[in-house]
N, CA, C and O atoms as a MOPAC input file, in Angstrom:
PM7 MOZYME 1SCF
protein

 N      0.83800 1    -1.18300 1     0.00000 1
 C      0.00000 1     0.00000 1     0.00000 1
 C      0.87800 1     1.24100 1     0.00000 1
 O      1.73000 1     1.32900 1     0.88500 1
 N      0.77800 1     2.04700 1    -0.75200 1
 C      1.34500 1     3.15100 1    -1.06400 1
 C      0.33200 1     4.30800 1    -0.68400 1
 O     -0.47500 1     4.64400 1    -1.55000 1
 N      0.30900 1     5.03900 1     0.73300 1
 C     -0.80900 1     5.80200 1     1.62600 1
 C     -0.22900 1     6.85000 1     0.44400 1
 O      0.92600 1     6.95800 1     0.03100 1
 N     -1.33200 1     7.52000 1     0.08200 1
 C     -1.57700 1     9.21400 1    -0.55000 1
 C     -2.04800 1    10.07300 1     0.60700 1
 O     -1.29300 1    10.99400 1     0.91800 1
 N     -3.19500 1     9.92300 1     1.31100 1
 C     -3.66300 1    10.93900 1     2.45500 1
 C     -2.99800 1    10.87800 1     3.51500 1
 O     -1.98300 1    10.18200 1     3.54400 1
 N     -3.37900 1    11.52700 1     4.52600 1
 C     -3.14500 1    11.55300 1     5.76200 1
 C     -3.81100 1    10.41900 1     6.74500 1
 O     -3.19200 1    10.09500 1     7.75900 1
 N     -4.84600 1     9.92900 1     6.49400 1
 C     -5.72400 1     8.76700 1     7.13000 1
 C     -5.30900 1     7.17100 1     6.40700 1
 O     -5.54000 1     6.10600 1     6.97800 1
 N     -4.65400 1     7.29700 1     5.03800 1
 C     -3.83800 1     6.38000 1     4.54100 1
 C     -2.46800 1     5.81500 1     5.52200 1
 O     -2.39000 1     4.83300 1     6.26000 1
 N     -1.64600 1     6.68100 1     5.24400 1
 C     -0.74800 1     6.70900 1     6.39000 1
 C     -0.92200 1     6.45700 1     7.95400 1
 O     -0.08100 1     5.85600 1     8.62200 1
 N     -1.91600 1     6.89900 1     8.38200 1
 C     -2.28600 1     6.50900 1     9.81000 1
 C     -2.55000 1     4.79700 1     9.69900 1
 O     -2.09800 1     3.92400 1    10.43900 1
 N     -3.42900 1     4.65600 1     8.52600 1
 C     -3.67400 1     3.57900 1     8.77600 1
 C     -2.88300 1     2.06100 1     8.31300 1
 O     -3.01700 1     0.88100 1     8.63600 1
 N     -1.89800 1     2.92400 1     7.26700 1
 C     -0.87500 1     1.77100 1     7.24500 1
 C      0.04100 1     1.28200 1     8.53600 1
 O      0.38900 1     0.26000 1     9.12700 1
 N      0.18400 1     2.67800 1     8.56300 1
 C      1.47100 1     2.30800 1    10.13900 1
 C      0.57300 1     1.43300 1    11.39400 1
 O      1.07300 1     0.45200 1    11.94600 1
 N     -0.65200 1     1.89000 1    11.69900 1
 C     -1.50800 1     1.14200 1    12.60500 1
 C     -1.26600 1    -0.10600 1    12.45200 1
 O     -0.50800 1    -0.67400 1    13.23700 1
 N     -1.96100 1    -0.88000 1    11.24300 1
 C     -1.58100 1    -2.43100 1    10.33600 1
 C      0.00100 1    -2.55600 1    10.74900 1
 O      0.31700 1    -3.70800 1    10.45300 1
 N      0.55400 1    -2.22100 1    11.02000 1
 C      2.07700 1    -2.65700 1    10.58300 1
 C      2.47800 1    -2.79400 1    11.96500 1
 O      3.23400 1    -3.72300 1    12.24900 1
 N      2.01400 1    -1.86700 1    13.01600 1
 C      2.15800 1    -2.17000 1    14.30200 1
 C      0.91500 1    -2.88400 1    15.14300 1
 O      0.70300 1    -2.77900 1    16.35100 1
 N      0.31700 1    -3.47900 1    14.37300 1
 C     -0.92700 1    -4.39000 1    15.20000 1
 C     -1.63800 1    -3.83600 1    16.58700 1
 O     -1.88300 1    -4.15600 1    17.75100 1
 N     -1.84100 1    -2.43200 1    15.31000 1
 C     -2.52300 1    -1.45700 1    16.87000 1
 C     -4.15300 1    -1.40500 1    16.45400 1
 O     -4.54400 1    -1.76100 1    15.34300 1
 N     -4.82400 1    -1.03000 1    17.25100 1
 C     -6.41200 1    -1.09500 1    17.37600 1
 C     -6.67500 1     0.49700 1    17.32200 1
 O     -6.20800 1     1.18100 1    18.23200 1
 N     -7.44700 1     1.13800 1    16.22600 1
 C     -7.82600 1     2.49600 1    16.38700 1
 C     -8.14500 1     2.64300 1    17.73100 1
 O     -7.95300 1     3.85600 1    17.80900 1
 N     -8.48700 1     2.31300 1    18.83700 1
 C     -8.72800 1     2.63400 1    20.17700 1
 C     -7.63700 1     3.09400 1    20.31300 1
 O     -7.45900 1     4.31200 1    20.32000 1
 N     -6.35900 1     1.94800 1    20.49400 1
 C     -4.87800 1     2.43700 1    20.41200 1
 C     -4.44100 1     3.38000 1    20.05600 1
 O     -3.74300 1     3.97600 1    20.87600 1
 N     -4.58900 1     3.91100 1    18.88400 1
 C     -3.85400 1     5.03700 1    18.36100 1
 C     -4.80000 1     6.50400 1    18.88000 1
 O     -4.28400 1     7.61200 1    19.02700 1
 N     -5.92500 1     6.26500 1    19.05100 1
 C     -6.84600 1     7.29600 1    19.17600 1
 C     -5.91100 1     7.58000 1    20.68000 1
 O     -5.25000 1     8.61800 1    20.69400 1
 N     -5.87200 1     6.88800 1    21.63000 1
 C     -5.14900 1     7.19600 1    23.09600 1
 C     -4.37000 1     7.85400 1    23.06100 1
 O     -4.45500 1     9.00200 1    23.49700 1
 N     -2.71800 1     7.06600 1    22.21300 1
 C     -1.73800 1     7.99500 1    21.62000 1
 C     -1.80400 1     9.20800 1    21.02500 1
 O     -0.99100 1    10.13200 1    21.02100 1
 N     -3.07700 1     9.07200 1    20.42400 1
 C     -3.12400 1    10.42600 1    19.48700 1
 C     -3.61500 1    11.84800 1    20.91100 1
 O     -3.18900 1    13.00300 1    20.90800 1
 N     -4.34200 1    11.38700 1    21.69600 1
 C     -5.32800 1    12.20700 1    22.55500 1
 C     -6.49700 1    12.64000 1    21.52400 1
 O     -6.70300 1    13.84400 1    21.36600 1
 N     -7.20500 1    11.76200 1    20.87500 1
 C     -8.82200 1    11.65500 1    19.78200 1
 C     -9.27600 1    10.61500 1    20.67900 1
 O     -8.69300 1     9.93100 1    21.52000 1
 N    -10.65400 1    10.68600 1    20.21400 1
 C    -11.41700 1     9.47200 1    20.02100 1
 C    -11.10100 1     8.67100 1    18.78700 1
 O    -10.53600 1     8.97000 1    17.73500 1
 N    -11.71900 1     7.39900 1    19.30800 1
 C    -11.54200 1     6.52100 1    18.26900 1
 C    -12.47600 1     6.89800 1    17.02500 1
 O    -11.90800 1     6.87300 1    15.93300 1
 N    -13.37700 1     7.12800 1    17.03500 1
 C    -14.16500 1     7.60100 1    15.95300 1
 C    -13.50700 1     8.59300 1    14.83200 1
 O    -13.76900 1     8.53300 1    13.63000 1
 N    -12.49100 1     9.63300 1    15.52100 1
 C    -11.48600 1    10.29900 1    14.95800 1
 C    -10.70100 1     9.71100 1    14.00200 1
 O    -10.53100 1    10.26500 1    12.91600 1
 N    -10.16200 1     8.57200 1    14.29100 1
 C     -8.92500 1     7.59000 1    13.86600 1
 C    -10.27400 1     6.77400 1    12.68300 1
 O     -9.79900 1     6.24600 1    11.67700 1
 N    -11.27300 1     6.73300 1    12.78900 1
 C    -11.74600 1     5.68200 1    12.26000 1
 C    -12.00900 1     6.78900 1    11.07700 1
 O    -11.49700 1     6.37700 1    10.03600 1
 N    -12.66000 1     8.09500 1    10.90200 1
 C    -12.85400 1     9.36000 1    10.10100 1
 C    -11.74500 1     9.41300 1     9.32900 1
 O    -11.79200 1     9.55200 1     8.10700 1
 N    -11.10500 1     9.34700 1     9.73400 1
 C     -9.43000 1     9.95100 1     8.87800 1
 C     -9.09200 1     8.66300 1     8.38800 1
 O     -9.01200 1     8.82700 1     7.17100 1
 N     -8.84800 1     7.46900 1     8.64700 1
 C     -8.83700 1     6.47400 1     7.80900 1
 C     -9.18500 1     5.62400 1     6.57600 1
 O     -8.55100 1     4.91100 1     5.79800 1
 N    -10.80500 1     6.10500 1     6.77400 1
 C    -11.94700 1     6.19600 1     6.03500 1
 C    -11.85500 1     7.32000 1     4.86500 1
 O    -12.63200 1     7.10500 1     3.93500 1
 N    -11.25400 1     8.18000 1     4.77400 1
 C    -11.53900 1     9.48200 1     4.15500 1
 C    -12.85100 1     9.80300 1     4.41200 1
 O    -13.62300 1     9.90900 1     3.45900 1
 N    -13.27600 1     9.99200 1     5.65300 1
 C    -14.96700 1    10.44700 1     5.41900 1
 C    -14.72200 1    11.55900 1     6.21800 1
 O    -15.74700 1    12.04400 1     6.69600 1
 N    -13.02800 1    12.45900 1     6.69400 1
 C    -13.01200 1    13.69500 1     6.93000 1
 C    -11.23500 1    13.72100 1     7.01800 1
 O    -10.51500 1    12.73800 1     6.84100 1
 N    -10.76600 1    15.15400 1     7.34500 1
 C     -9.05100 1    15.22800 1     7.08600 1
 C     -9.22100 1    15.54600 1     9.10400 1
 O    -10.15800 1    16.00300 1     9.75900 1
 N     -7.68000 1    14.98300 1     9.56500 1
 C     -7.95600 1    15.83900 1    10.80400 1
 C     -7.26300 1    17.03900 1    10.67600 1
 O     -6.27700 1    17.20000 1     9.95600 1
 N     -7.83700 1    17.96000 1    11.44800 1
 C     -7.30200 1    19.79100 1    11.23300 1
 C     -6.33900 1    19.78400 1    11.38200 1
 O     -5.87800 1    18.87700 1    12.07600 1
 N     -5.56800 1    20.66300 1    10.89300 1
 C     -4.02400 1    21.10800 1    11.09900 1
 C     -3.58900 1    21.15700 1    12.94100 1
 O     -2.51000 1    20.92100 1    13.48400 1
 N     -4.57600 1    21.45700 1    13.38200 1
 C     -3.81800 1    21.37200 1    15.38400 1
 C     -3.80700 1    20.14600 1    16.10800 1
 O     -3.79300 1    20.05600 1    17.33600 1
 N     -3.81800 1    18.81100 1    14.95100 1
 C     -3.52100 1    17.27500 1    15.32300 1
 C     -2.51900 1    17.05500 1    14.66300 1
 O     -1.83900 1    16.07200 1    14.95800 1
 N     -2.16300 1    17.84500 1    13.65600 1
 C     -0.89000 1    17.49000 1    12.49400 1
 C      0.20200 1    16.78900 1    13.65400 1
 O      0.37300 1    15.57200 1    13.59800 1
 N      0.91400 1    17.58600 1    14.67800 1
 C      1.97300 1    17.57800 1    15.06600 1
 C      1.88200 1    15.77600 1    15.74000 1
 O      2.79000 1    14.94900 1    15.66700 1
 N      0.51400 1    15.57600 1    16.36200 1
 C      0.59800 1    14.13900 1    17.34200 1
 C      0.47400 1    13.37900 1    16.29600 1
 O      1.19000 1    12.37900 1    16.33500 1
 N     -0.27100 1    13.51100 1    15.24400 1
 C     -0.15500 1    12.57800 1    13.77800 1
 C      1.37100 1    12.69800 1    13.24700 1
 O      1.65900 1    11.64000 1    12.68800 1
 N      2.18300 1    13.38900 1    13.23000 1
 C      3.22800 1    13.20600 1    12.65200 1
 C      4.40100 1    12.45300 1    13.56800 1
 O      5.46000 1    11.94900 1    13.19500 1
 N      3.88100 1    12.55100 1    14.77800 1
 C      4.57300 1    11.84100 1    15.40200 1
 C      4.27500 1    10.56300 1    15.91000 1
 O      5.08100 1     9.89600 1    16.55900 1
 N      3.36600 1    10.28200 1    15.68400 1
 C      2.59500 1     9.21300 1    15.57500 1
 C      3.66500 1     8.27500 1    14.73800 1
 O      4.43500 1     7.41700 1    15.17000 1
 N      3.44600 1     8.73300 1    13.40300 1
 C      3.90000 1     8.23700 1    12.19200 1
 C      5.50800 1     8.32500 1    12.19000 1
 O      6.00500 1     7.47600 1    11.45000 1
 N      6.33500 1     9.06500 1    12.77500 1
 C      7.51000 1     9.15600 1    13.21100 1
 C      8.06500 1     9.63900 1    11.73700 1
 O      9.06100 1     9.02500 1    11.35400 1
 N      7.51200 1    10.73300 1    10.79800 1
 C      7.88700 1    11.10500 1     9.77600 1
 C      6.49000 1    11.89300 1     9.33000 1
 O      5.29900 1    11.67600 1     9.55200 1
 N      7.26000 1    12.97200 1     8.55100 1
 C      6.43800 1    13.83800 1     7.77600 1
 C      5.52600 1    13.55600 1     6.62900 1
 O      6.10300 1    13.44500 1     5.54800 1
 N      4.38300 1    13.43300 1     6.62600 1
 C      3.54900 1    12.10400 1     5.39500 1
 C      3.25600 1    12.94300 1     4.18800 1
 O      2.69100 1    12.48200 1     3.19700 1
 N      3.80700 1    14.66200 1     4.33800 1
 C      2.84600 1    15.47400 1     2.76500 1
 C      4.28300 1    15.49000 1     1.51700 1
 O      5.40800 1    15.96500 1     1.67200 1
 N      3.85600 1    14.97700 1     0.64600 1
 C      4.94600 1    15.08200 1    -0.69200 1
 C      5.16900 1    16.81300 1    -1.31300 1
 O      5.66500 1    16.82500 1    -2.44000 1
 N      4.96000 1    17.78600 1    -0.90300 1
 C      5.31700 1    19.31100 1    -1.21700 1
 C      6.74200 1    19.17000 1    -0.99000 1
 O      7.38800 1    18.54600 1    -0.14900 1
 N      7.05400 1    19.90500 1    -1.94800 1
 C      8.43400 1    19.96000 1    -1.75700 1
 C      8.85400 1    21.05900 1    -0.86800 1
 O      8.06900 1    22.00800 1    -0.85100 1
 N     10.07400 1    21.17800 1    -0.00500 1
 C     10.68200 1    21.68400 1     1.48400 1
 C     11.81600 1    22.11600 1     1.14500 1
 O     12.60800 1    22.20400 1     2.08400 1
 N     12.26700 1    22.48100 1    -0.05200 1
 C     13.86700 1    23.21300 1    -0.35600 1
 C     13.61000 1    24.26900 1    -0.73300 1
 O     14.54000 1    24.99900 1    -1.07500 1
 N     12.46000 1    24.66400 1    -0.79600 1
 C     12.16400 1    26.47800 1    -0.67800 1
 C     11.54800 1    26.94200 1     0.12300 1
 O     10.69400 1    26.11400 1     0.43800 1
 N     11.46300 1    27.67300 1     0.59400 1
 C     10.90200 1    29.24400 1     1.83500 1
 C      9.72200 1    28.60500 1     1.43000 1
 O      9.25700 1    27.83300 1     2.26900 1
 N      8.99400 1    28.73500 1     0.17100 1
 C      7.49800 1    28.46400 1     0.33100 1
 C      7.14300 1    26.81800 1     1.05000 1
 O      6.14100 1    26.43800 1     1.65600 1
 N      8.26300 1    26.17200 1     0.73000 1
 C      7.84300 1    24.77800 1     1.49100 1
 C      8.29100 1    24.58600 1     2.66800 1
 O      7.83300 1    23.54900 1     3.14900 1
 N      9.01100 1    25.15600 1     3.36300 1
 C      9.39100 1    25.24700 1     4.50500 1
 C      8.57600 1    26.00500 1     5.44500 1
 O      8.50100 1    25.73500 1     6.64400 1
 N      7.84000 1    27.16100 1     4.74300 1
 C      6.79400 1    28.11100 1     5.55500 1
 C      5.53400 1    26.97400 1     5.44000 1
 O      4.89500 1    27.05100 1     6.49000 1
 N      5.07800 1    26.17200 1     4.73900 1
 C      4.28600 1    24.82600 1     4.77100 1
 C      4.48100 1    24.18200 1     6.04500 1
 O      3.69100 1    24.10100 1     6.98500 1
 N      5.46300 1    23.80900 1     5.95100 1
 C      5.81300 1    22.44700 1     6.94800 1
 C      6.06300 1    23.23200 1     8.43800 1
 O      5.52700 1    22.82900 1     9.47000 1
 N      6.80200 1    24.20700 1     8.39700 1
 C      6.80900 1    24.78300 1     9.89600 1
 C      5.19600 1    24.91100 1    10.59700 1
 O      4.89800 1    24.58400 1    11.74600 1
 N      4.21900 1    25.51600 1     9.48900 1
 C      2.79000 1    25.60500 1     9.99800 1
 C      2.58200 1    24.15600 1    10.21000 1
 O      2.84700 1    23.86300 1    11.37600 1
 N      2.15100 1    23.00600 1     9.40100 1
 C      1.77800 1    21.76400 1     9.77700 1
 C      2.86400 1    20.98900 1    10.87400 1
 O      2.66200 1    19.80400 1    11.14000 1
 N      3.96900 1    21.68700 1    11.46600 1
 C      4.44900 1    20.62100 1    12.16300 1
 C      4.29000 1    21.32800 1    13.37300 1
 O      4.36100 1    20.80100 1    14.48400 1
 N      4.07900 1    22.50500 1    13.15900 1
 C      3.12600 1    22.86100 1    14.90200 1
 C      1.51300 1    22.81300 1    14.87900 1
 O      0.81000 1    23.02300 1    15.86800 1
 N      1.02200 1    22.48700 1    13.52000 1
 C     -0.53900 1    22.46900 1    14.31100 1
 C     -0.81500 1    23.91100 1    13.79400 1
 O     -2.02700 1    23.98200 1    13.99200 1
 N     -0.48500 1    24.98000 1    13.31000 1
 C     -0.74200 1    26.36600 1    13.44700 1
 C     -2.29900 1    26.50200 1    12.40000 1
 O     -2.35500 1    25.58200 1    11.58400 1
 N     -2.91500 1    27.00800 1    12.36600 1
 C     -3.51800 1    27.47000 1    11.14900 1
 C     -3.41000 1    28.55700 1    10.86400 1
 O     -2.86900 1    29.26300 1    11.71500 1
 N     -3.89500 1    29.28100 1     9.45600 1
 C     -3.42600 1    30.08800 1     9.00100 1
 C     -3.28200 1    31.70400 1     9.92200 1
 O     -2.35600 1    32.51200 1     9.99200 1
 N     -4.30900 1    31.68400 1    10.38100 1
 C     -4.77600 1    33.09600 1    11.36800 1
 C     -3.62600 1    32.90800 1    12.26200 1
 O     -2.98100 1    33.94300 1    12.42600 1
 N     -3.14900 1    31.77500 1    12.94400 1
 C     -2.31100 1    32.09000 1    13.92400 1
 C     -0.69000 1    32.37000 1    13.44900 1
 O      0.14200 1    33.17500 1    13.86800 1
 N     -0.64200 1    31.44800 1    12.50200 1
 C      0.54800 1    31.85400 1    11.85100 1
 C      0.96600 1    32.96700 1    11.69800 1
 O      2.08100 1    33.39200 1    12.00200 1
 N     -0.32000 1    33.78300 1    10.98400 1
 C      0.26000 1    35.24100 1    10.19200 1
 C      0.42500 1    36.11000 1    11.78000 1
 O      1.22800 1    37.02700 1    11.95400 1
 N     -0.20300 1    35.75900 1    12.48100 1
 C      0.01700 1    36.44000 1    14.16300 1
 C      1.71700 1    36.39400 1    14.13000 1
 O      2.47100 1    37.36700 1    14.10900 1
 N      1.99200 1    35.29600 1    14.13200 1
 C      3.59100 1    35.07000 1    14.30100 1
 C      4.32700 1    35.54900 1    13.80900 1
 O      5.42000 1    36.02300 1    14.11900 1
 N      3.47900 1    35.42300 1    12.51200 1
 C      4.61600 1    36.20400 1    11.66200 1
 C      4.48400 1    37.72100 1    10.86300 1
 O      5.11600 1    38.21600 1     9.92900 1
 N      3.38900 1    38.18200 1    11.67100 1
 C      2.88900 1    39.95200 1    11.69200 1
 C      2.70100 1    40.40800 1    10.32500 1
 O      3.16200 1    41.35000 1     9.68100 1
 N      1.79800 1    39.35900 1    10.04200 1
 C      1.00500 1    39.66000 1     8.51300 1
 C     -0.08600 1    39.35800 1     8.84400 1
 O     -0.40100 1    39.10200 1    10.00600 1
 N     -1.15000 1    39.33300 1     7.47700 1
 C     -2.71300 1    39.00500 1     7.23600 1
 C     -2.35300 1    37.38700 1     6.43500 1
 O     -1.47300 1    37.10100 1     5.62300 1
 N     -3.52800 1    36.46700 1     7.11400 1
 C     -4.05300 1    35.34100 1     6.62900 1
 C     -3.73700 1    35.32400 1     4.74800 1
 O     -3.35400 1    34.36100 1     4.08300 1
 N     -3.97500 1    36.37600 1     4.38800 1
 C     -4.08300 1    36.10100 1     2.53500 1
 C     -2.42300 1    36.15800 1     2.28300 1
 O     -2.01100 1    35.45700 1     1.35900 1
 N     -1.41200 1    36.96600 1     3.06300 1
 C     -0.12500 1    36.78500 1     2.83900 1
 C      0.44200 1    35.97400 1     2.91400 1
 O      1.25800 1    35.65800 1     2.04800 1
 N      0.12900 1    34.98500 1     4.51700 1
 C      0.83400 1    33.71000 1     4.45000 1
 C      0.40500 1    32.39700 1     3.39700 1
 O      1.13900 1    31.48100 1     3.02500 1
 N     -0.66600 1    32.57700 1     3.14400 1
 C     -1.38900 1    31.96200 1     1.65300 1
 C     -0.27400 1    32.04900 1     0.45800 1
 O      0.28800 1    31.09200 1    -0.07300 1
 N     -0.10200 1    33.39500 1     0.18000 1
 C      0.81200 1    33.76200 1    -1.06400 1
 C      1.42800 1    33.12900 1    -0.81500 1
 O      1.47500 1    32.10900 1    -1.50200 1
 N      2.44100 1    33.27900 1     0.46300 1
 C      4.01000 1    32.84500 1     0.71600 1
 C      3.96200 1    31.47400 1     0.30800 1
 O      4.65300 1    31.01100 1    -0.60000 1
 N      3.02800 1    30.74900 1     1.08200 1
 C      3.07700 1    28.96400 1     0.88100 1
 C      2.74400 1    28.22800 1    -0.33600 1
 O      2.96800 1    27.04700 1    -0.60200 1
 N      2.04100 1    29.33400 1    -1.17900 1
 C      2.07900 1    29.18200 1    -2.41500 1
 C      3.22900 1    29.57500 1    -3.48800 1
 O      3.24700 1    28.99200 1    -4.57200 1
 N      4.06600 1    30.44100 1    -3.21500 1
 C      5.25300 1    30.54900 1    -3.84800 1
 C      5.08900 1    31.55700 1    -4.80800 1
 O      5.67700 1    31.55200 1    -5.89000 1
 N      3.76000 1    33.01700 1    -4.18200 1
 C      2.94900 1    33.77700 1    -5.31000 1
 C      3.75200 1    34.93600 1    -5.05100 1
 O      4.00600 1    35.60400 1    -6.05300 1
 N      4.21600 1    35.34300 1    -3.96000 1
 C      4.49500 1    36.29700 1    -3.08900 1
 C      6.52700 1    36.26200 1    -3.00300 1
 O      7.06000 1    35.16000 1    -3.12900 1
 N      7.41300 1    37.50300 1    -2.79500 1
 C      8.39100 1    37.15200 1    -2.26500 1
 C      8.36200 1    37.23000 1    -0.70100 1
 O      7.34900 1    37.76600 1    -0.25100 1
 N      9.29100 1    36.79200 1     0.21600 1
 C      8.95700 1    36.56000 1     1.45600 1
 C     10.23900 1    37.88900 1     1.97700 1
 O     11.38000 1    38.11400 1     1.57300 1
 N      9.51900 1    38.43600 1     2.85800 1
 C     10.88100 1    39.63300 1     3.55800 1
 C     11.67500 1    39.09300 1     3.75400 1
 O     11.62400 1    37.86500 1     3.68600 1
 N     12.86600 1    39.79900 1     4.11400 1
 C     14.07000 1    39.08900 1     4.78500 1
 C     13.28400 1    38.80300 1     5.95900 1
 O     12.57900 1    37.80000 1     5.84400 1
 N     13.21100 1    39.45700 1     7.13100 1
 C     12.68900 1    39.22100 1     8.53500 1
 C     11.91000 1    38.19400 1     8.70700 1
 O     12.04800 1    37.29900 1     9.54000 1
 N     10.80600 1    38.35600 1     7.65500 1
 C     10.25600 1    36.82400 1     8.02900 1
 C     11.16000 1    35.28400 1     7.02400 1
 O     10.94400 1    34.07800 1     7.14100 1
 N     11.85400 1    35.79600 1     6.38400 1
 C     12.17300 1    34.24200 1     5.85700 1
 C     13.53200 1    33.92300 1     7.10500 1
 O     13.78400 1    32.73500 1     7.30600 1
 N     14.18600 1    34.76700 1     7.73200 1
 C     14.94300 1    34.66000 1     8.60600 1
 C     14.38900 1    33.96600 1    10.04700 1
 O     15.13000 1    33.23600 1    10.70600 1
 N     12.65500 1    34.35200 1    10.56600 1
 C     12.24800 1    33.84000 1    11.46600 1
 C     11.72500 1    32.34000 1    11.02500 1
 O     11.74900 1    31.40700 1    11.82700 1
 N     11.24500 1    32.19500 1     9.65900 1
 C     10.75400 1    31.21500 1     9.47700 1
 C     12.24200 1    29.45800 1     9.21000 1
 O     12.20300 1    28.23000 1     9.12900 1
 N     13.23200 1    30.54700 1     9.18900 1
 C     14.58400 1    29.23500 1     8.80300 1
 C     14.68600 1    29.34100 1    10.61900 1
 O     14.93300 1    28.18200 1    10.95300 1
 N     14.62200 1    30.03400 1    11.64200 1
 C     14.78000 1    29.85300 1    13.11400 1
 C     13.67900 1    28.78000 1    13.05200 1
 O     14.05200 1    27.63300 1    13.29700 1
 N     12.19200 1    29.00200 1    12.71900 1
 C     11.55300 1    27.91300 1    13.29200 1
 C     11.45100 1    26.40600 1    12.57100 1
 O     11.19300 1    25.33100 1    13.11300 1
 N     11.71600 1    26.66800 1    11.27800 1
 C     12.05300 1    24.97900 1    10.77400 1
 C     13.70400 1    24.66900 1    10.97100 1
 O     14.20400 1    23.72000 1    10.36700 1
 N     14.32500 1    25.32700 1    11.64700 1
 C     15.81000 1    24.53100 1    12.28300 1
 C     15.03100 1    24.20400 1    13.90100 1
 O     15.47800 1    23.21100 1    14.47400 1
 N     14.28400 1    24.72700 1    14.39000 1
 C     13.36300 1    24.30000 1    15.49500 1
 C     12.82000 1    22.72700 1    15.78200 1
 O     12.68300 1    22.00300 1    16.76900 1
 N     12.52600 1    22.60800 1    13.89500 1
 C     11.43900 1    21.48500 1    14.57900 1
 C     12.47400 1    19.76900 1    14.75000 1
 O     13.52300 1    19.33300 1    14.27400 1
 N     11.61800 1    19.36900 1    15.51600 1
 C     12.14400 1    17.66500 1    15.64500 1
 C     12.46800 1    17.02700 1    14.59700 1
 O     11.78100 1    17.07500 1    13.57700 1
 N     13.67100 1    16.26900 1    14.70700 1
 C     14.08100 1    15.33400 1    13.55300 1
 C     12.88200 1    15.06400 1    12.23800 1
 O     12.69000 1    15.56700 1    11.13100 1
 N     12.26600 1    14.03800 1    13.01800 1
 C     10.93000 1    13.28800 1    12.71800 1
 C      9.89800 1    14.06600 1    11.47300 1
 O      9.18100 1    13.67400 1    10.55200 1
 N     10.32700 1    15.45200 1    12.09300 1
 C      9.27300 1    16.10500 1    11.28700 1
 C     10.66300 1    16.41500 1     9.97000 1
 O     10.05500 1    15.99200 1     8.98700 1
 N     11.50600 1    16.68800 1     9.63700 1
 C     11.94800 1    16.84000 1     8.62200 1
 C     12.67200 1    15.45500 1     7.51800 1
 O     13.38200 1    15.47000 1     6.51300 1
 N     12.00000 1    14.29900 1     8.40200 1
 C     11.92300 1    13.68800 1     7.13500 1
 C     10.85500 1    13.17500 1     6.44500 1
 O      9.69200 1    13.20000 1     6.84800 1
 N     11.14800 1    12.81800 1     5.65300 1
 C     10.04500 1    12.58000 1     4.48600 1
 C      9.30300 1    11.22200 1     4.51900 1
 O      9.86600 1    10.46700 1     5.31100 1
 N      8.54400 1    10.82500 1     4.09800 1
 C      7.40000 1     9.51800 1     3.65400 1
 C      9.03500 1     8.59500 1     3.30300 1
 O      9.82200 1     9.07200 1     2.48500 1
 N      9.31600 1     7.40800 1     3.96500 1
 C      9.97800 1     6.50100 1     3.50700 1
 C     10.06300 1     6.17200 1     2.31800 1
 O      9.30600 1     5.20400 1     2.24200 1
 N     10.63600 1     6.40300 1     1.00700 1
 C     10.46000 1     4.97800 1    -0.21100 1
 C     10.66400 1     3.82800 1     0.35100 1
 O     11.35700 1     3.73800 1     1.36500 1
 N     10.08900 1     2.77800 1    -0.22800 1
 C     10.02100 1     1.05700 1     0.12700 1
 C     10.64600 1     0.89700 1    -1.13700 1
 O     10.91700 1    -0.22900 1    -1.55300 1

């Protein structure tokens, strides 16, 4: 199985460690119904579970590429959980700017591409690597 989503991935690694969505829902701090939603594709979980899902999974599960400012301003938001409103708080813009940025529409200031390389040298191993190839 080659997981594409986010509930793919949850649910391969589950299978592979002979865990019970009860199980992972604990680990995760969800309900099981949560784990069973996201598996299912019958919903995504929000970006402020990203971080216990990624560690869950002990690796980063989205294929965007991370060798530019715009993919790195990606992954710093999903590996804390941030959504967009809180982000641009952080980073003392409006919601439609950090949009541009992560889209690669926009150039990024010095100041913020300087805070944003402080917070992805921040994050945990785990989160800067990628979906395994098999």
């Amino acid at each position: 199985m080659n997981p594409q989503t986010l509930g793919e991935h949850i649910r391969k690694k589950r299978m592979q460690a002979w865990q019970t969505q009860k199980e992972v829902a604990a680990h995760m701090g969800v309900d099981e119904e949560s784990i069973f939603g996201w598996e299912t594709g019958k919903y995504m979980p929000q970006v402020q579970w990203y971080p216990r899902v990624f560690d869950y999974l002990g690796y980063y599960p989205f294929t965007h590429e991370t060798d530019s400012i715009a993919g790195k301003l990606l992954q710093v938001r999903y590996c804390n959980g941030w959504n967009c409103k809180h982000y641009a708080e952080i980073l003392g813009c409006d919601t439609g700017t950090v949009r541009r940025w992560e889209l690669g529409r926009s150039a990024v200031h010095i100041r913020v591409h300087e805070l944003i390389m402080r917070l992805w040298n921040a994050l945990p191993l785990y989160a800067l690597e990628q979906y395994p190839s098999e």
